[in-house]
C-alpha positions as CSV (number, residue, x, y, z in Angstrom):
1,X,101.4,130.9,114.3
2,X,98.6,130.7,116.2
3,X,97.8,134.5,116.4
4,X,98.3,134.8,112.7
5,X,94.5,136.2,112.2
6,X,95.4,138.4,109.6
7,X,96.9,136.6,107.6
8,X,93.8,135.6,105.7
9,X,94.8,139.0,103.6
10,X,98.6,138.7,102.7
11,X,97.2,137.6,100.4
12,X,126.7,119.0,88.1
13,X,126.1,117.9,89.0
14,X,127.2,115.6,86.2
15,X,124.4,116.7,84.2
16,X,122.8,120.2,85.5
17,X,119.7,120.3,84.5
18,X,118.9,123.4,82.5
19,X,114.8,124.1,82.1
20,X,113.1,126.7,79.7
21,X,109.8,128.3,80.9
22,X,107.9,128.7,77.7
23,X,104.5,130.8,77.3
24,X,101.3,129.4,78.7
25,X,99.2,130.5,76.1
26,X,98.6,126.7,74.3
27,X,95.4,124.5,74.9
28,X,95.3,123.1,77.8
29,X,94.1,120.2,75.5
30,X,97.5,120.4,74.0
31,X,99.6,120.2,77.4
32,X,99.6,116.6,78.2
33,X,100.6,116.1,82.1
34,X,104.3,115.0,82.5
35,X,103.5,112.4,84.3
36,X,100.7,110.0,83.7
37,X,101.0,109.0,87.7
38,X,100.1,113.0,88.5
39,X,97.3,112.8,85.5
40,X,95.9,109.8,87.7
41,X,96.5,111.5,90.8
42,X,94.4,114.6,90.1
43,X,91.9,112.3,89.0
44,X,91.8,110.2,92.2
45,X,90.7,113.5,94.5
46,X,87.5,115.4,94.6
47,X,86.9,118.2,91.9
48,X,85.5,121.3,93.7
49,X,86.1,124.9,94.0
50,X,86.1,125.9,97.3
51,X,85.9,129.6,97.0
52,X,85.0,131.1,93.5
53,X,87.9,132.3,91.4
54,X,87.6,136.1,90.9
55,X,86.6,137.7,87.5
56,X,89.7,137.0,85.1
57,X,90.6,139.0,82.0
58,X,92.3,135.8,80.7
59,X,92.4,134.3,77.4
60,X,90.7,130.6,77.1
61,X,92.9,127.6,77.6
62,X,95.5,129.5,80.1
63,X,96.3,128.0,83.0
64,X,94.8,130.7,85.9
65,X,98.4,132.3,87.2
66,X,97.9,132.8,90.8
67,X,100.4,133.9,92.7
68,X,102.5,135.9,90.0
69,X,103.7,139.6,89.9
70,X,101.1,140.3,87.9
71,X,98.5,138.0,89.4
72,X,96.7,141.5,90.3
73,X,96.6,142.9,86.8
74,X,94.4,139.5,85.9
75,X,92.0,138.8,88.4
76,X,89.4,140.9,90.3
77,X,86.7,143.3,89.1
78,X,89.1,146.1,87.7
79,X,92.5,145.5,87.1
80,X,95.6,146.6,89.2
81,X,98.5,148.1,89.2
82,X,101.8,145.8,89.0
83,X,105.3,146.3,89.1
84,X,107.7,144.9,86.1
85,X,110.8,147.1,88.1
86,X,112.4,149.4,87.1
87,X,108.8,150.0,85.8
88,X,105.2,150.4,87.0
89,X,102.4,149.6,84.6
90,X,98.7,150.1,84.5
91,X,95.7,149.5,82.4
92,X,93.5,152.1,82.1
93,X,89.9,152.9,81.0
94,X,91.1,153.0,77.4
95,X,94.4,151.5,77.1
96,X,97.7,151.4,79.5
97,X,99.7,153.9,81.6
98,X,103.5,153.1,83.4
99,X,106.5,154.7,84.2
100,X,108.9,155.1,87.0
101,X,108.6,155.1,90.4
102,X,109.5,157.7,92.5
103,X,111.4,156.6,95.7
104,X,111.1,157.4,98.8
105,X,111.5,156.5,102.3
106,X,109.8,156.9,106.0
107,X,110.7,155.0,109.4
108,X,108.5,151.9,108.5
109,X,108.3,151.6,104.5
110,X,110.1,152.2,101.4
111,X,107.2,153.1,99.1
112,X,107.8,153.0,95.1
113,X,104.1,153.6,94.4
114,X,102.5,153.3,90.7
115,X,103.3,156.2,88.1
116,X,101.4,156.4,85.4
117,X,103.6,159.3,83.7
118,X,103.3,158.2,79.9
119,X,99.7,157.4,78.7
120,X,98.7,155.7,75.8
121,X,94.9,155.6,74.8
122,X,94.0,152.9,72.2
123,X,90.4,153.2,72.4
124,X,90.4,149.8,73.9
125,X,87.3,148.6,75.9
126,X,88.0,145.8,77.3
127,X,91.4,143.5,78.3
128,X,92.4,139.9,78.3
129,X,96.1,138.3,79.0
130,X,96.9,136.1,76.5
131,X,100.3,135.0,77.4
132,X,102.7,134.8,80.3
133,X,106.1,132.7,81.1
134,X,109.4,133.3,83.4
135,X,109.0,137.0,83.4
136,X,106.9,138.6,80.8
137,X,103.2,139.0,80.6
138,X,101.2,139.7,77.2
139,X,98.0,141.6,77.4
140,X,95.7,141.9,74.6
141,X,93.3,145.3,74.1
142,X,89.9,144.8,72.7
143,X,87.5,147.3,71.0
144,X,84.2,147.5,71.5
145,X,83.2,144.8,69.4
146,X,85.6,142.6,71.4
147,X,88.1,142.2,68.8
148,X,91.4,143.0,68.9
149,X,93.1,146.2,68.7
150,X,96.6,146.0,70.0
151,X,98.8,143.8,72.7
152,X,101.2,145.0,75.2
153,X,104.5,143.2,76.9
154,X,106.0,144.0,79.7
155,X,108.4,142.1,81.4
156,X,110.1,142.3,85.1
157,X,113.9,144.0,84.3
158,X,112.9,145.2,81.5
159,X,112.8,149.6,81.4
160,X,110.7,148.7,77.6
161,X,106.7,149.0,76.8
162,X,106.2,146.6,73.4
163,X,102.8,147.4,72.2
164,X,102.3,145.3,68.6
165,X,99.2,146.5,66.1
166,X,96.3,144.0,65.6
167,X,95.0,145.8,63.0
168,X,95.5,149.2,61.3
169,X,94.3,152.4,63.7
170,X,95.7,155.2,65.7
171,X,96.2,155.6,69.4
172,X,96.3,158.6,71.4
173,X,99.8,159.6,73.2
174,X,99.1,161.1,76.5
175,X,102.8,163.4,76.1
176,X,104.1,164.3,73.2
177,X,107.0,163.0,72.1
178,X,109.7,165.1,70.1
179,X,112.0,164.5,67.4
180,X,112.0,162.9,63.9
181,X,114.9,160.5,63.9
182,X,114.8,156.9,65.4
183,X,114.4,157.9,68.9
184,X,111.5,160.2,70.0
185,X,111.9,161.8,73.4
186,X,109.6,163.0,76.3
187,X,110.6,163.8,79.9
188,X,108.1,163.4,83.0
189,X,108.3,163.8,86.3
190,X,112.0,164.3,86.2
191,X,112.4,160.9,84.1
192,X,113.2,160.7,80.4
193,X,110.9,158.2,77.8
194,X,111.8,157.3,74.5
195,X,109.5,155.7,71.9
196,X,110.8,154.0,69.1
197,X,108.7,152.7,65.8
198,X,108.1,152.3,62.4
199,X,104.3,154.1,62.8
200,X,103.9,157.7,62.2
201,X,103.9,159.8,64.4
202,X,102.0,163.6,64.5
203,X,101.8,165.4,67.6
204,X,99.8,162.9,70.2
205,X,98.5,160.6,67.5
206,X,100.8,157.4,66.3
207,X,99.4,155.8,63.7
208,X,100.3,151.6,62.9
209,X,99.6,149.2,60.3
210,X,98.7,145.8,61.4
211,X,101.8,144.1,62.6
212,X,103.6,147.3,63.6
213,X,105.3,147.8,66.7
214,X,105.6,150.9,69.5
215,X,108.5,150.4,72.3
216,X,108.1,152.9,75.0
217,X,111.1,152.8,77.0
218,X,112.6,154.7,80.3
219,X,116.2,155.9,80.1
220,X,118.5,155.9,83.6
221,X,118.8,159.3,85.0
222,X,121.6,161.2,82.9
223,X,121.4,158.8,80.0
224,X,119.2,160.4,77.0
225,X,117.3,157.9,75.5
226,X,118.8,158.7,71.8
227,X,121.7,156.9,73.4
228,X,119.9,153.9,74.6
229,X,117.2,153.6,71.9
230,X,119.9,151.8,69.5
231,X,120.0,148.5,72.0
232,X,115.9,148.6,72.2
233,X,113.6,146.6,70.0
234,X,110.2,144.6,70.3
235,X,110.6,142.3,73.2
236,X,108.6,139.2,72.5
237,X,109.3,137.0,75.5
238,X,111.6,135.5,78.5
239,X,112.8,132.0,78.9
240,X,114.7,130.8,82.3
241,X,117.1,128.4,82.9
242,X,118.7,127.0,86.0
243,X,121.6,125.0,87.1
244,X,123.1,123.5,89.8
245,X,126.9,122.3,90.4
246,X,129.3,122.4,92.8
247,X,128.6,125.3,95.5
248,X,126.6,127.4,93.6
249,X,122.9,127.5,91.8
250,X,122.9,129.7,88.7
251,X,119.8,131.5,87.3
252,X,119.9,132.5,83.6
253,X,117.1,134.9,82.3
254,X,117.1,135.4,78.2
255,X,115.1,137.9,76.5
256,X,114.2,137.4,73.0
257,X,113.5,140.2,71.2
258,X,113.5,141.4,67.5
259,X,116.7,142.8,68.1
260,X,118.9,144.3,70.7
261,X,117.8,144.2,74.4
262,X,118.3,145.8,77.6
263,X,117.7,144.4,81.3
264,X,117.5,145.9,84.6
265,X,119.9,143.7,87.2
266,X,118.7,144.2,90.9
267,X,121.5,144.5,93.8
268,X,121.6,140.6,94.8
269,X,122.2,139.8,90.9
270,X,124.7,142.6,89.8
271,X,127.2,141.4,93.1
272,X,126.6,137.6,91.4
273,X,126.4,138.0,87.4
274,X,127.8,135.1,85.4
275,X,126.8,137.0,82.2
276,X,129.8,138.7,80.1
277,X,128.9,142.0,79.1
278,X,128.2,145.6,80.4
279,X,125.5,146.4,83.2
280,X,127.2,150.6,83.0
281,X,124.3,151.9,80.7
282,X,123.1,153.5,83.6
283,X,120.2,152.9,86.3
284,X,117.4,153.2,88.2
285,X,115.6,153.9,91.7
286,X,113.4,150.8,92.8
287,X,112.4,150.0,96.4
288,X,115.0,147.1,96.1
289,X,117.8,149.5,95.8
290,X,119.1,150.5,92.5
291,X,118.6,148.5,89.6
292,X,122.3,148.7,87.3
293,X,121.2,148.7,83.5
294,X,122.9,145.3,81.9
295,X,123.1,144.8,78.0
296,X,120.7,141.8,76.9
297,X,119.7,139.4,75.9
298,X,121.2,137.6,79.3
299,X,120.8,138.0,82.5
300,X,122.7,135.1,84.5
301,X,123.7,135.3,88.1
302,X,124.6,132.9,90.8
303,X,123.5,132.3,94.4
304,X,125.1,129.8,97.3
305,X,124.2,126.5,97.0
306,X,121.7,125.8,100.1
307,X,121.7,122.1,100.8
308,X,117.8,120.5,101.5
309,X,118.2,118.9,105.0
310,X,116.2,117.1,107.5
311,X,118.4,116.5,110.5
312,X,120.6,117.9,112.4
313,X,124.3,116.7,112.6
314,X,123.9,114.3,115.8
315,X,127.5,114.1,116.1
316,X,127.8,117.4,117.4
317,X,125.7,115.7,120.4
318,X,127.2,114.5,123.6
319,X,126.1,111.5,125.5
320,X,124.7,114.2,128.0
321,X,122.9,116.1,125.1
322,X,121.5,112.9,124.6
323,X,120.6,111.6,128.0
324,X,118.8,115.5,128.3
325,X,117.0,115.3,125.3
326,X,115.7,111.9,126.0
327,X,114.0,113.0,129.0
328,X,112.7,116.1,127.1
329,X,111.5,114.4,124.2
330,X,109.5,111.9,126.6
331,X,107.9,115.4,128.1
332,X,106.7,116.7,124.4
333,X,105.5,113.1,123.2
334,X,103.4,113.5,126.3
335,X,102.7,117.3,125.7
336,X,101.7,116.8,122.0
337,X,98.0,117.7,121.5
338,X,95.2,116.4,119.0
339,X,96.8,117.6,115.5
340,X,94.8,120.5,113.5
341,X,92.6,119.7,111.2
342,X,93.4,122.8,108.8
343,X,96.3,123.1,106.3
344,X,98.4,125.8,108.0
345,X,98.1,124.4,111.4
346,X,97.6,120.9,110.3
347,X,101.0,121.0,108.4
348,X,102.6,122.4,111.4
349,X,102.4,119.5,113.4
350,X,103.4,117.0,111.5
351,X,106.4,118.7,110.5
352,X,106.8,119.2,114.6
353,X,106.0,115.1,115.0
354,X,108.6,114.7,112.1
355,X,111.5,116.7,113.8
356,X,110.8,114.7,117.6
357,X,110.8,111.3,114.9
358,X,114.5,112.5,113.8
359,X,115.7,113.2,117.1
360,X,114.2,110.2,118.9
361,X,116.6,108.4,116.2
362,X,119.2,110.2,116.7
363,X,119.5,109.6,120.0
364,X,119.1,105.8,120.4
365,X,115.2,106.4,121.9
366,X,113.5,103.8,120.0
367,X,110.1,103.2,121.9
368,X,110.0,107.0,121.4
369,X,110.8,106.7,117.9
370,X,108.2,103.7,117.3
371,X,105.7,106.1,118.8
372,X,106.1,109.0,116.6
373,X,106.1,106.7,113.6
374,X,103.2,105.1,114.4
375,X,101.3,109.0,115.0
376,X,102.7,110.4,112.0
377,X,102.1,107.5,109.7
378,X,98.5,107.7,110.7
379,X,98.1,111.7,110.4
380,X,99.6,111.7,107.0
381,X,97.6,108.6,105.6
382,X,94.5,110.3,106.4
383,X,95.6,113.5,104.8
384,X,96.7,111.6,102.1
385,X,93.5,109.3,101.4
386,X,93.0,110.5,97.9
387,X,88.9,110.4,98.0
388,X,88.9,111.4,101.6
389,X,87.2,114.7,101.2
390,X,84.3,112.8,99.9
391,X,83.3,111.9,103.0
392,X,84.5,114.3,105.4
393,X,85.0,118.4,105.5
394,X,88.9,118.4,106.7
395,X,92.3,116.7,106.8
396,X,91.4,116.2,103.0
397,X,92.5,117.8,99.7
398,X,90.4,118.5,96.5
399,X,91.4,119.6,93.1
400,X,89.9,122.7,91.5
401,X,89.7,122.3,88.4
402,X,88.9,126.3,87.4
403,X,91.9,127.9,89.3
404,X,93.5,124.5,88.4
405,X,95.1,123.5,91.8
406,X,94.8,121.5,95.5
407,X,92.8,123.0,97.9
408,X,93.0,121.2,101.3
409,X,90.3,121.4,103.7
410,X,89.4,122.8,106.0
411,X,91.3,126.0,104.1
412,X,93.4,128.6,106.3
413,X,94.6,132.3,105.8
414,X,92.9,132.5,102.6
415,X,94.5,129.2,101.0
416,X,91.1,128.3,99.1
417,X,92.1,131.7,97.3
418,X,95.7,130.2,97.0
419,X,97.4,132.4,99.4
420,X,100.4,130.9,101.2
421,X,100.7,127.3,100.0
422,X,103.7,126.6,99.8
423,X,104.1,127.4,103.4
424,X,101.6,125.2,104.1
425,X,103.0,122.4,102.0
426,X,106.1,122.6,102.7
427,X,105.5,121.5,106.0
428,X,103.8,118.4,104.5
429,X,106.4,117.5,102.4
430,X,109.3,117.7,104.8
431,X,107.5,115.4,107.0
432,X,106.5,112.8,104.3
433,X,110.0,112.6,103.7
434,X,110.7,112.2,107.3
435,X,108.4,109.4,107.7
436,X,108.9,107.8,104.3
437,X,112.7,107.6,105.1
438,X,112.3,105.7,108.8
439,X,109.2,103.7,107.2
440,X,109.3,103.2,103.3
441,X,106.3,101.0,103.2
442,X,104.6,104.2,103.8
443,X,106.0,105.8,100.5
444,X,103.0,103.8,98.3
445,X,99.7,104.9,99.9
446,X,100.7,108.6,101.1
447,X,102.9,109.5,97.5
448,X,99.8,109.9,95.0
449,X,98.4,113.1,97.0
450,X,101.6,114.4,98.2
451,X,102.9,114.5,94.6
452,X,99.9,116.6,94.1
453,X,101.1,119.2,97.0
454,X,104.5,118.9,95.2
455,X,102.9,119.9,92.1
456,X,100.7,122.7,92.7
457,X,103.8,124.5,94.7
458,X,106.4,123.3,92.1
459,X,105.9,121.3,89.4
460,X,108.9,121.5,87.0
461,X,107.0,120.4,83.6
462,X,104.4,122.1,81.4
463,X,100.8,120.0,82.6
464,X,96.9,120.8,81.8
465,X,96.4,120.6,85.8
466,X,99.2,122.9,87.4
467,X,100.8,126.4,86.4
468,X,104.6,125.7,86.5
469,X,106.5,126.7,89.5
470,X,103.6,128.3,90.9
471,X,104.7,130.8,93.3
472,X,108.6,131.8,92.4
473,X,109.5,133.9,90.7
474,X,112.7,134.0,89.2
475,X,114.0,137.3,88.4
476,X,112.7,138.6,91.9
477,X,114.8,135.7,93.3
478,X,111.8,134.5,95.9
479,X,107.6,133.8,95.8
480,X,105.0,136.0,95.8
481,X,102.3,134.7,98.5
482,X,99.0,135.8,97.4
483,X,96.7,133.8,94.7
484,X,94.9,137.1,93.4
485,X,96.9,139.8,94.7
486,X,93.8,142.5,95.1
487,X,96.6,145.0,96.0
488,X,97.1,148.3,94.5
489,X,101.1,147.3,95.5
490,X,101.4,144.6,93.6
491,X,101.8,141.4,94.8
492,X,103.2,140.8,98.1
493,X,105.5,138.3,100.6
494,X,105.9,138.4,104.5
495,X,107.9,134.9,105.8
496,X,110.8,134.5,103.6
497,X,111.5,131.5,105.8
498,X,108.6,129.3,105.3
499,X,109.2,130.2,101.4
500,X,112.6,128.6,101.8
501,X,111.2,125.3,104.1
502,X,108.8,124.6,101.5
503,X,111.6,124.3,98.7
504,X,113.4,122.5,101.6
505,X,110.3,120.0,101.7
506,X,109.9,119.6,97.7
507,X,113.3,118.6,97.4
508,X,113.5,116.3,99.5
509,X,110.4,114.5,98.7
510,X,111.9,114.7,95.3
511,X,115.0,112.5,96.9
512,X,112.1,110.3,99.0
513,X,110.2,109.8,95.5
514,X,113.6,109.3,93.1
515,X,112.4,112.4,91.2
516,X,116.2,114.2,90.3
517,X,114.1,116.9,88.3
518,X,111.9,117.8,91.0
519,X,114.9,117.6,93.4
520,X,117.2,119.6,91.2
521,X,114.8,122.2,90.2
522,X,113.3,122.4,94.0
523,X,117.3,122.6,94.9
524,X,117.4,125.6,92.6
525,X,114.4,127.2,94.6
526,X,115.3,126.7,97.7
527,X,119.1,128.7,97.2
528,X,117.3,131.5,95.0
529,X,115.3,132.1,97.9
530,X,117.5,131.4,100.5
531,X,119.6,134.0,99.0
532,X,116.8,136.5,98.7
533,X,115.9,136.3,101.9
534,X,118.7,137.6,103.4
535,X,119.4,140.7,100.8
536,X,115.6,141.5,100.7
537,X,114.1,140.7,104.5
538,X,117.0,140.3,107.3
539,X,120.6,140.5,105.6
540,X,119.9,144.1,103.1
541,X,122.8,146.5,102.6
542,X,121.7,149.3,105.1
543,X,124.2,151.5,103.5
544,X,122.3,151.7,100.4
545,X,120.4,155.2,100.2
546,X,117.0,153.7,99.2
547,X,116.9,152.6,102.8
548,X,118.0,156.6,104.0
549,X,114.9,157.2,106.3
550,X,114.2,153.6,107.1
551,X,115.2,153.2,110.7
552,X,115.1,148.9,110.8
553,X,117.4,146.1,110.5
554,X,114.7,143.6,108.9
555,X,111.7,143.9,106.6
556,X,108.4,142.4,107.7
557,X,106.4,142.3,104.1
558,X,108.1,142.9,100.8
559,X,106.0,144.1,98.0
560,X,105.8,144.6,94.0
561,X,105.7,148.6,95.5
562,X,106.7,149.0,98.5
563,X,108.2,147.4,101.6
564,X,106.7,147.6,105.2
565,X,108.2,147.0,109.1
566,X,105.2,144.7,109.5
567,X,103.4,141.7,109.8
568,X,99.8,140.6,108.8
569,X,99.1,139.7,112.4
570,X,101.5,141.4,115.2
571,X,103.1,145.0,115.5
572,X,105.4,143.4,117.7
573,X,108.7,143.7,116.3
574,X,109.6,140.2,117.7
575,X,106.7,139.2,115.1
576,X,108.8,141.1,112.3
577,X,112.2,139.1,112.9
578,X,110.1,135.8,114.1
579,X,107.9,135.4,111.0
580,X,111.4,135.5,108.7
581,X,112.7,132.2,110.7
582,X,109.7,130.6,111.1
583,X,110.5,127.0,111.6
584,X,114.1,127.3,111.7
585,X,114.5,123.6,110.0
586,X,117.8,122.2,109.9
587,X,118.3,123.8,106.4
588,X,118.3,127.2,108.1
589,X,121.7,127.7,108.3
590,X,121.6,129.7,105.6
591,X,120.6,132.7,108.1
592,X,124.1,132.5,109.3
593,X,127.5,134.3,108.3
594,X,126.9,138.1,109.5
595,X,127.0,137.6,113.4
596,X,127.1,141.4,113.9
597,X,124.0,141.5,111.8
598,X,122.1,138.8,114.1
599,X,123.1,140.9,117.1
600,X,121.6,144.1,115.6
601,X,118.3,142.1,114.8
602,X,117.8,140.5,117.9
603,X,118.5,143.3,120.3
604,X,115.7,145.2,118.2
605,X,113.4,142.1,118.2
606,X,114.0,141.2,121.7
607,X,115.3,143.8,124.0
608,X,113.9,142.4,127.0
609,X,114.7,139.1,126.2
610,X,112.8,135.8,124.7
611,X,110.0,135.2,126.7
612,X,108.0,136.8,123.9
613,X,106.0,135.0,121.0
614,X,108.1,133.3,118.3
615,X,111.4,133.4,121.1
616,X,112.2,129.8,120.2
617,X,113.1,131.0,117.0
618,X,114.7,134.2,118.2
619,X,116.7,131.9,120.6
620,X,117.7,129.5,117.7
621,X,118.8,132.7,115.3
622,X,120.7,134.1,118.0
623,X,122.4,130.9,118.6
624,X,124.3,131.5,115.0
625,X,126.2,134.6,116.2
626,X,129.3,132.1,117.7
627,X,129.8,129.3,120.0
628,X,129.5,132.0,123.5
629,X,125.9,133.0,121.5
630,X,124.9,129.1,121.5
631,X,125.8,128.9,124.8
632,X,123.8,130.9,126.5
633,X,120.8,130.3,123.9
634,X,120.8,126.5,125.4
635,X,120.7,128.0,128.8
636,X,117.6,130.2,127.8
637,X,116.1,127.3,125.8
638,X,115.6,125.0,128.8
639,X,113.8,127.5,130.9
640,X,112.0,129.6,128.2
641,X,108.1,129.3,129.4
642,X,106.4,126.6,127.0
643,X,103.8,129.4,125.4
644,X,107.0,131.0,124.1
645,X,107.4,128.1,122.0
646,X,105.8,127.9,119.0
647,X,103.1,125.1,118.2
648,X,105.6,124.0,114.7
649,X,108.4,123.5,117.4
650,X,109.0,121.7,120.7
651,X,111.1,121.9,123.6
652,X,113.6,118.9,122.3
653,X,113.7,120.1,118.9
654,X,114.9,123.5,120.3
655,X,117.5,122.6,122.4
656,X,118.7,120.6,119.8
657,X,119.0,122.8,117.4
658,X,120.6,124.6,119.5
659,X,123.0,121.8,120.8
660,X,124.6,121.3,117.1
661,X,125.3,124.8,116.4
């Protein structure tokens, strides 16, 4: 979006496939690249950092993980809060703090801010994180003399603090807890802790031998934790696995544990489970709604299956649809300017020349379509020349090898801090599957570096030179858009929609590049996310009481704690609607089913109609409320001034999107 300034800060299948995410805390030595293609590839591009990483309390031979939950608690000159819901945790000067949020809403934002109710002082004085996977994070506390003193897990849906001696000493409880049996109790802030361990306890001071283990848990309101400290023991880590098969995806979270377990489900999850068991132990407040308390050491829940598309049905199109759309494509080939050279911008318009490509096949326009090819063949061989930054400062990609990802010049909205690529990507990747499908000769000399852009967003397989799966996160359900996340609110997300294009884009370069892994697992992705974005941004149960107070229909930025009606770059509240359909590819269907809904959101995005920015989009949303709705959208669509539409989108792509609703 072209006024996006401040975005620079936001910051079955016979077989389905099944993957476990396992710790990143071996060698990177150790972690051979799946592929010895993408080993080659990263090899073939520049190494440079761009922009320095920040200061990382990160143990040697972890892969740097941006764009995480926790991304905030690991980079940056102190550490920051973070958000494993139904908890918030903390470091501190001297060891950790967490506990639950309290809840509570205004006209604009749901805020669920940090609570540091139960302290614990290990006389540490320093911190590293030494392990992390699906959805736990292990930080290690240092003395002094840098050695270790005691580690702490938390994990996202888990109510339970696991802090684990490294050697024998005491730490200093900031409540008191009472009680001499299993379960010791203290209640803060209207909320109820347990702690449960082996050490000795006296007063504030909890003494541990090397080995032993602490686990501080919250209980649900009206559950006492005597009654809930049976199912908890030392959580030691969380795998995920995914599959996909007929019309669903399912997402299957297991926390191991020296024992029993417990696991917080949000809303979307608990209305989907798969898993056998109870979720009635109870639950809890969160910004998301309220979390339902699940017996571990499952959590497995399914989503609708979102299909990766790019084209439209041209069936649905008439002879006249296609006699109009001739002429209007001819117009926009005309009307299509000198392509960006930055990755935001850049990736914009090839996935715009991508989209005129389709339809100039679609409808029987063939010196159009030779045209297009002939552009977009060009554009994406010189973004795709693997040595090209050598010689020039944009339309170019280098690897860094310290934050351990591609960087494409020139950099936009912070990307050379890793915010936001995989909506930049994505864009890429859906038009190199465009391209490659109408030209397959061009497959060879562009698939080196896109398999790189497919990588750093996605890669499916442990590798020295990528984090896996980036940016999702899968117990939230969606990505998390900043590299470093300096945020004392965690980590944070404003377009749902380009989040869901860019698993769009990675799956179907994995079907251009005969890559059923990538595909499935970008498949996955793309549905989890889908699916998120509607009960987290524009389709959210409004009869909930978390959002008593808020007075909107959408949500412009979700965060670890909080959620705002804003955007990075407008106050408009076209912008905050807009920036959730932003492109509006043909896999964007998914935004349909609730036509009521639509109606509410677009009369509060666009009460004085469409000629506002992003009102392509608007039109194209609105065009899923029924066939009446789709009507008069085409009507608009021919006439709506060309600075309404968006520079990823064109007059002939809009009408015929429109056109095959």
């Amino acid at each position: 979006m072209r006024s996006r300034l401040g975005s620079a800060l936001r910051m079955g299948i016979a077989a389905a496939v099944v993957a476990g995410l396992a710790a990143c805390a071996s060698s990177p030595g150790a972690q051979p690249d799946a592929s010895a293609n993408l080993g080659a590839a990263v090899a073939s591009v520049p190494q440079r950092s761009i922009a320095p990483m920040p200061t990382a309390r990160l143990a040697a031979g972890l892969l740097p993980p941006t764009n995480r939950w926790f991304s905030g608690l690991v980079f940056g000159a102190s550490p920051q809060p973070v958000f494993p819901l139904p908890l918030s945790f903390g470091l501190t000067g001297s060891g950790f703090a967490f506990g639950v949020p309290a809840v509570h809403s205004t006209a604009d934002t749901i805020l669920g801010e940090y609570a540091p109710s139960v302290s614990i002082d290990s006389g540490a004085a320093s911190s590293e994180v030494t392990a992390y996977d699906a959805a736990s994070v292990t930080i290690e506390l240092k003395g002094s003399d840098g050695s270790g003193i005691g580690s702490v897990l938390i994990a996202e849906g888990s109510p339970v603090v696991t802090y684990t001696a490294l050697r024998d000493g005491t730490v200093t409880l900031g409540e008191s807890f009472a009680g001499s049996g299993r379960v010791r109790t203290a209640t803060v802030a209207g909320t109820s802790y347990g702690l449960v361990t082996g050490g000795k306890v006296s007063g504030t001071k909890l003494a541990l031998t090397k080995g032993q283990t602490a686990e501080w848990f919250a209980s649900p309101h009206g559950v006492a934790p005597s009654v809930l400290g049976a199912r908890v023991s030392a959580l030691t880590s969380v795998s995920v696995g995914y599959a996909v098969a007929g019309s669903t995806v399912s997402t299957t979270l297991t926390y191991h544990s020296t024992g029993s377990s417990v696991i917080a489900a949000m809303p979307q999850q608990l209305s989907h489970l798969r898993t056998p068991g109870s979720c009635s132990l109870g639950s809890y407040p969160s910004v998301y709604g309220s979390l339902s308390l699940c017996a571990g050491p499952t959590l497995s829940w399914a989503s609708p299956k979102v299909s990766p598309s790019d084209s439209l049905d041209s069936a649905r199109l008439s002879t006249a649809d296609k006699t109009e759309l001739r002429a209007q494509l001819t117009k926009d080939i005309r009307a299509t300017e000198p392509l960006p050279t930055d990755t935001y911008y850049g990736g914009k318009a090839l996935y715009r020349l991508a989209n005129l490509l389709t339809i100039a096949h679609d409808v029987g326009d063939t010196s159009s379509a030779a045209t297009l090819q002939a552009k977009l063949d060009a554009a994406l061989k010189r973004w795709a020349t693997p040595n090209g930054c050598a010689t020039r400062s944009s339309q170019c990609f280098v690897y860094d090898p310290k934050a351990k990802g591609l960087v494409g010049l020139q950099a936009s909205f912070g990307s050379d801090q890793f915010n936001d690529h995989d909506f930049h990507y994505g864009y890429f990747l859906y038009a190199a599957s465009v391209a490659v499908k109408y030209d397959p000769s061009l497959r060879a000399p562009i698939e080196p570096v896109m398999d790189l852009l497919a990588a750093d967003i996605g890669t499916a397989h442990t590798s020295r030179s990528f984090p896996t799966r980036r940016l999702f996160d899968a117990y939230a359900g969606h990505s998390w858009a900043s590299g470093y996340a300096p945020f004392a609110d965690g980590n944070n997300q404003e377009s749902s929609s380009e989040a869901v294009d860019a698993w769009n884009g990675l799956a179907l370069w994995g079907k251009t590049t005969d890559n059923p892994d990538l595909e499935t697992e970008a498949e996955w992705m793309l549905s989890a996310e889908a699916a998120s974005a509607k009960a987290d941004w524009t389709n959210f149960d409004r009869s909930d009481p978390v959002y008593s107070g808020y007075q909107h229909g959408v949500v412009g930025i979700n965060w670890g704690g909080k959620r705002d009606y804003a955007t990075w770059f407008s106050a408009d509240a076209n912008a905050k609607l807009g920036i959730q359909l932003i492109p509006m590819s043909p896999a964007s269907t998914y935004l349909a089913g609730d036509p009521s809904r639509i109606e509410q959101n677009i009369a509060a995005a666009a009460p004085s109609g469409f000629d506002v920015a992003l009102g392509d989009y608007l039109l194209m949303y609105s065009a899923l409320e029924g066939p009446s709705q789709a009507s008069s959208a085409l009507t608009r669509a021919r006439t709506l001034p060309a600075k309404y539409i968006d520079d990823g989108d064109s007059r002939s792509y809009l009408m015929a999107w429109i056109m095959t609703r």
